[in-house]
N, C-alpha and C positions, 0 to 999 in steps of 0.2 A: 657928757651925754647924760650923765644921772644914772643911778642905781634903778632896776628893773624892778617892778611890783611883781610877787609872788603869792600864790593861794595857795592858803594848804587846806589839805581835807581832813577831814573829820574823822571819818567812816574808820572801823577798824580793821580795815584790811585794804591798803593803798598799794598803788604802783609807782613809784619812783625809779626816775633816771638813775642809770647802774653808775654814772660818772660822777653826778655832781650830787645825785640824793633830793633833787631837786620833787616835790610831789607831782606827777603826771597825769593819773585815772585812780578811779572810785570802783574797786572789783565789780559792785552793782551795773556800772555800765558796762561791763560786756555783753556785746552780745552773740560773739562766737568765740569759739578757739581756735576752730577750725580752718584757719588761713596760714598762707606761704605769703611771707616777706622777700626781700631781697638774697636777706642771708640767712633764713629756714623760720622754722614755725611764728607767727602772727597769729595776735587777737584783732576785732575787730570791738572796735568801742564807741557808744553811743555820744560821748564828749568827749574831751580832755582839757586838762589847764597848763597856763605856763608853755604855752607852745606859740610858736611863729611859722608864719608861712611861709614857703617859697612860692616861685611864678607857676604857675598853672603849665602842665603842659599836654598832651596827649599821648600816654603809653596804651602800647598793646601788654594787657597783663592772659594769664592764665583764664580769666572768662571772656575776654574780647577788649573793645578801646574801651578806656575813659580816658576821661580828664581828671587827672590828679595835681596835688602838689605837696612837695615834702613838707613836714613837719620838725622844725626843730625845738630840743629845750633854749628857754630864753634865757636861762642862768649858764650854760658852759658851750650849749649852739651845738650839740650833738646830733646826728638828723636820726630821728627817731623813727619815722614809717611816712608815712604820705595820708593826706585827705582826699577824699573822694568828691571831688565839684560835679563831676557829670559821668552819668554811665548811657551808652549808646544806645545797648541794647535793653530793650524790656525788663527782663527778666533781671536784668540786674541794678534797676532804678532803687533796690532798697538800700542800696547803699551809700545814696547822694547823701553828701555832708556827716556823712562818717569817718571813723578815724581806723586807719591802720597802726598799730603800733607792734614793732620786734619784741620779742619775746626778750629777744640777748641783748635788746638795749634799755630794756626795766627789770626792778629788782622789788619782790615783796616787804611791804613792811606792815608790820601791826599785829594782832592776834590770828592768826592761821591756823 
């Protein structure tokens, strides 16, 4: 199958996969803290790299349905949080094609 292409960032203060160290998100794109994951605290990120999707499905989360789909790293296949494809209701359209990611499944690196 061939070795997967990987980015790395730049910025000095990166989020990386807690397993493989893999570079995930750019601290600049967050743009919340303030989210629940599957397994407790989530950011919400305006990008991320190094990620692959799962199938789309439709959960009811904590604000009402979307359509999400997991997100894994493409170096160890850890499922890291889910993407946001569709939110139902109004109020939560800001969220389309954003990224959820765990807290306890990235790890800080760079100058903090």
């Amino acid at each position: 199958m061939g070795r997967p292409f990987k980015q790395y960032l730049n910025g000095p203060r990166i989020y990386s996969c807690t397993r493989c160290r893999c570079h995930i998100a750019d601290h600049d794109e967050i743009i919340s803290k303030g989210f629940q994951g599957r397994h407790g605290r989530a950011y919400l990120f305006s990008t991320a790299v190094n990620i692959t999707l799962g199938p789309k499905e439709d959960r009811y989360l904590m604000t009402g349905l979307h359509t999400v789909a997991d997100i894994y790293c493409t170096s160890c296949n850890t499922v890291l949080g889910w993407k946001y494809e569709q939110a139902f209701e109004e109020t939560q359209k800001y969220k389309e094609g954003k990224f959820i990611i765990e807290k306890s499944n990235v790890m800080k690196e760079g100058s903090w």
